[in-house]
Backbone as numpy.savetxt, mean C-alpha at the origin, in Angstrom:
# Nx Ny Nz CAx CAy CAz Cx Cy Cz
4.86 17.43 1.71 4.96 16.14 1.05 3.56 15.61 0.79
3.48 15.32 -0.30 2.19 14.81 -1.01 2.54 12.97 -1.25
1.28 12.20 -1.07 1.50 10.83 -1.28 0.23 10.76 -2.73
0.36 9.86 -3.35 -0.06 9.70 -4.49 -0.33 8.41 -5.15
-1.88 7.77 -4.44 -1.83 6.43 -5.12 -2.50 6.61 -6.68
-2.13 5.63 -7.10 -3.28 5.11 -8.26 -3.32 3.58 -8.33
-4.26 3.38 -8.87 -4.49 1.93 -9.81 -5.57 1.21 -9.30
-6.54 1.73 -8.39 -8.01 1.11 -7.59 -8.38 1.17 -8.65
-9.44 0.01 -8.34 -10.50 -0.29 -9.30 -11.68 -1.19 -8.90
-12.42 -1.53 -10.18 -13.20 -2.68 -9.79 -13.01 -4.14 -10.45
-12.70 -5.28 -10.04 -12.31 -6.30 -10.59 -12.75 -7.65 -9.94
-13.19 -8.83 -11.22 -13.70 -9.51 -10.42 -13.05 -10.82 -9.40
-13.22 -10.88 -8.72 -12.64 -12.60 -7.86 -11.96 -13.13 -8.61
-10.52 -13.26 -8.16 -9.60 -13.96 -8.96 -8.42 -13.16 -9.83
-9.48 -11.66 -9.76 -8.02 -10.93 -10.82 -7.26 -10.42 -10.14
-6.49 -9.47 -10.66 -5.26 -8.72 -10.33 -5.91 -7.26 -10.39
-4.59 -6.69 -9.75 -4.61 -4.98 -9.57 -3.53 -4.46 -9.11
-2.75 -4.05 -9.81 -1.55 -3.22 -9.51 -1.68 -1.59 -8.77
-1.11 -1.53 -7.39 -1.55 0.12 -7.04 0.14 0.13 -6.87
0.01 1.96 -6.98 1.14 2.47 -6.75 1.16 3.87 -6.15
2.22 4.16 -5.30 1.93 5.50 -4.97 3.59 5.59 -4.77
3.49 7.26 -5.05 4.72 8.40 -5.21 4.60 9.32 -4.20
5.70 9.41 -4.01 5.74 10.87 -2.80 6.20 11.37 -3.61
5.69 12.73 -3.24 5.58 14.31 -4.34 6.37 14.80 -2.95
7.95 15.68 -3.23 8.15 16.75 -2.28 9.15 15.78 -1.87
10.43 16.89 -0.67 11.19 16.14 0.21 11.06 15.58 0.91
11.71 13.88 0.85 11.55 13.21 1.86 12.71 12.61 2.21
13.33 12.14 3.60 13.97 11.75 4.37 14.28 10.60 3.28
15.43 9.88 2.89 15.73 8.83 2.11 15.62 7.17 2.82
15.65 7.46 3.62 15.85 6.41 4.77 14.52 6.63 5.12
13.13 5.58 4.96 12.00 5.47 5.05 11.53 4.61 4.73
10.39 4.51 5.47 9.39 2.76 4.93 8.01 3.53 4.76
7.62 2.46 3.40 6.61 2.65 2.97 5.49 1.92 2.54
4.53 1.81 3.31 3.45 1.06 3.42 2.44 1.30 2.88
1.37 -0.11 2.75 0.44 -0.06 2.71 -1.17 -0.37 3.59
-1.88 0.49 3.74 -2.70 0.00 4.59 -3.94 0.20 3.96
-5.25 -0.65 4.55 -6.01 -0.70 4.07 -7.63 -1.03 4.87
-8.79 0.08 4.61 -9.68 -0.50 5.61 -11.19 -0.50 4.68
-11.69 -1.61 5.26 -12.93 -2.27 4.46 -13.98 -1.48 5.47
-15.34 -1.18 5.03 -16.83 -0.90 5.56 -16.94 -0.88 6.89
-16.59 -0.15 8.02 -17.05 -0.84 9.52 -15.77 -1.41 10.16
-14.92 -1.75 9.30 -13.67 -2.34 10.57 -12.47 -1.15 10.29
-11.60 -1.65 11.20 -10.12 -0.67 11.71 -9.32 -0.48 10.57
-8.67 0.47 10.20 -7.54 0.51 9.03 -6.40 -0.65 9.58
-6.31 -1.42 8.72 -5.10 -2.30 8.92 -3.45 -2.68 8.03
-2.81 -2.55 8.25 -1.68 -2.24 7.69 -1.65 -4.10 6.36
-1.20 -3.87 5.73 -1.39 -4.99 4.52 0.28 -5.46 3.93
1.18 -4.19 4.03 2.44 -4.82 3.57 3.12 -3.56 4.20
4.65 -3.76 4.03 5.55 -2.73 4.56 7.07 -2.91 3.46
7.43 -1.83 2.77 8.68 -1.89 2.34 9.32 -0.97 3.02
10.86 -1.36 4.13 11.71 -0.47 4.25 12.78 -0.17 3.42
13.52 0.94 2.95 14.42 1.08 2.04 15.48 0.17 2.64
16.38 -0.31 1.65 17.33 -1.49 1.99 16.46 -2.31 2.94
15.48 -2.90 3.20 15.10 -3.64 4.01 14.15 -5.10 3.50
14.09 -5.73 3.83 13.63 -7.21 3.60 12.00 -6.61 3.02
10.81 -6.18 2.08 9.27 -6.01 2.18 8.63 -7.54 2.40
8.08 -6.94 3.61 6.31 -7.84 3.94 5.40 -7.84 3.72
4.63 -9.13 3.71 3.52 -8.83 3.71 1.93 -9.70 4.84
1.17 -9.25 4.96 0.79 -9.78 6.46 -0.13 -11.29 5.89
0.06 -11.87 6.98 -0.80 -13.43 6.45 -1.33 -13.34 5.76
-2.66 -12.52 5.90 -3.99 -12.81 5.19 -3.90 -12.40 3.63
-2.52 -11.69 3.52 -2.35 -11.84 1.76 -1.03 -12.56 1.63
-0.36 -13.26 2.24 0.63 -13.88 2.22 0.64 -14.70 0.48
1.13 -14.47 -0.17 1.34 -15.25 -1.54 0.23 -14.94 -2.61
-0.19 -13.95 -2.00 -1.32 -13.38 -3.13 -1.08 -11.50 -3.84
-0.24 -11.40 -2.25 0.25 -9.82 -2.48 1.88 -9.86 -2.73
2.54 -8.74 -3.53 3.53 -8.28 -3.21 4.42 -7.09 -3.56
4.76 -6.45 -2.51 5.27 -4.97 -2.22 6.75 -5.21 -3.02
7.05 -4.28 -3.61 7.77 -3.31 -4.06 8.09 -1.79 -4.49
9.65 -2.03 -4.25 10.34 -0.37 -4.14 11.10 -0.02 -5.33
10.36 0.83 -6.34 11.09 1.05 -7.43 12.08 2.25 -6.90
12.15 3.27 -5.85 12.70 3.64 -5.27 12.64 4.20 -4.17
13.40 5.75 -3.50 12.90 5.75 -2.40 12.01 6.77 -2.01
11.28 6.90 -3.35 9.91 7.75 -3.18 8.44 6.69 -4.02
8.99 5.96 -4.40 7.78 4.90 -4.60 7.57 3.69 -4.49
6.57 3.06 -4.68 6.06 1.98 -3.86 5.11 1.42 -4.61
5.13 -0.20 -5.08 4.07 -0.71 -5.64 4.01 -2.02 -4.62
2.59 -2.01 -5.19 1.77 -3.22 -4.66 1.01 -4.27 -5.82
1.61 -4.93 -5.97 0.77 -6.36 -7.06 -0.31 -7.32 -6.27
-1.36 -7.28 -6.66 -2.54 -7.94 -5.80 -3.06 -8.91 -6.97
-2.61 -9.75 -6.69 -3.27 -11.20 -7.27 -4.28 -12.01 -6.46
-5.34 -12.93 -7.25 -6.25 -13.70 -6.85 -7.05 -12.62 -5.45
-7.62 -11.60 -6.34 -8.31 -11.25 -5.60 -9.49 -12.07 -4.84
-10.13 -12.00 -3.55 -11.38 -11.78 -3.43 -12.01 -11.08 -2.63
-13.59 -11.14 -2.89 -14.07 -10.69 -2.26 -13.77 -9.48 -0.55
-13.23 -10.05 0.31 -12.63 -9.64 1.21 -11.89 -8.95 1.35
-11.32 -8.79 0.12 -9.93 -7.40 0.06 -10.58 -6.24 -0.64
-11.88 -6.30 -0.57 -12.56 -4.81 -0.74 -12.48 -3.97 0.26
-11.44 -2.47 0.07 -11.45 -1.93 0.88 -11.00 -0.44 0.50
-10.72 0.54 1.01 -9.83 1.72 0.33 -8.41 1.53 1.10
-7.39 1.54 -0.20 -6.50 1.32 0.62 -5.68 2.48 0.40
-4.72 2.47 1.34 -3.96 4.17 1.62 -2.70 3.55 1.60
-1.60 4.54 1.04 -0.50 4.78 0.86 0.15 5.31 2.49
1.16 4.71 3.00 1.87 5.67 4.50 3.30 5.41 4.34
4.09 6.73 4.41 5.44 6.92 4.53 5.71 6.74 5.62
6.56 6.56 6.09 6.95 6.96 7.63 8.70 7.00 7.57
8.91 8.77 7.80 10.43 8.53 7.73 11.04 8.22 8.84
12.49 7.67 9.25 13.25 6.78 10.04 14.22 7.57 10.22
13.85 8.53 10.84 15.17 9.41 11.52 14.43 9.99 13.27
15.00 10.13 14.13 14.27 11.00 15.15 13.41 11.99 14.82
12.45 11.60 15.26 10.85 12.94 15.41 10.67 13.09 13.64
10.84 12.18 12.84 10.23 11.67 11.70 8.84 11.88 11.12
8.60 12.43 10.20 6.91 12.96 10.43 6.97 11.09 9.45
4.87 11.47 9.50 4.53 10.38 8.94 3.63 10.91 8.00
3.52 10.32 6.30 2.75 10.83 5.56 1.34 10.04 5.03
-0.09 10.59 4.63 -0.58 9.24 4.32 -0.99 10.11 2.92
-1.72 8.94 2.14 -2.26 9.37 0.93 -3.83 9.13 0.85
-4.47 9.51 0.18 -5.84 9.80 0.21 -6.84 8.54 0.15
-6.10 7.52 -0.64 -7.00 6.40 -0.42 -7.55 5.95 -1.80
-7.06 4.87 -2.47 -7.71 4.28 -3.93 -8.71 3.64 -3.54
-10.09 3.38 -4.02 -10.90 2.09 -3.55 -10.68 1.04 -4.61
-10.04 -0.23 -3.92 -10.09 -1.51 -4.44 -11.43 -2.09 -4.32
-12.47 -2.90 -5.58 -13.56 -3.58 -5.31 -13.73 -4.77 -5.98
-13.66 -5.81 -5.00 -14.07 -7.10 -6.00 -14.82 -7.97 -5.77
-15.38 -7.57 -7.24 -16.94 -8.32 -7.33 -16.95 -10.20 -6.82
-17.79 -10.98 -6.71 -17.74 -12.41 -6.23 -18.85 -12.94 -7.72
């Protein structure tokens, strides 16, 4: 199983950026699929979560600026509005299927950059 983002870029404070990623290959149907994301020097941190049939989140610090969606149950978008500064980071695509001993998949990493 292959994960597959696109749509990083560079954009300035205030815009938008749509990413998306596809799983390539069989996957468990019953799965959540996230996004995570880590800036220069700090920890990868998880940014939103869609489970199939399940409510998608997204964590405070993009609370009403981000939002996750499931066009199905091999892809996954993310709408990022009012960028700034601070959400420069590479962010990664993670499957994680929901059955016992479930593997977990990640994807390579788009870099989001926005200018101030």
């Amino acid at each position: 199983v292959q994960l597959a983002e696109s749509g990083g870029g560079l954009v300035q404070a205030g815009g938008a950026l749509n990413l998306s990623c596809v799983a390539f290959g069989s996957i468990f149907s019953a799965n959540a699929m996230a996004w995570y994301r880590q800036a220069p020097g700090k920890q990868r941190e998880v940014v939103a979560v869609s489970v199939t049939g399940g409510t998608p989140r997204v964590v405070d610090a993009v609370q009403g600026r981000f939002i996750i969606s499931r066009d199905n149950a091999k892809k996954t978008t993310l709408q990022m509005h009012s960028l700034n500064p601070e959400d420069t980071a590479v962010y990664y695509c993670n499957l994680r299927e929901l059955r016992s001993g479930g593997p977990t998949y990640w994807g390579q990493g788009t870099q989001v950059t926005v200018s101030s």
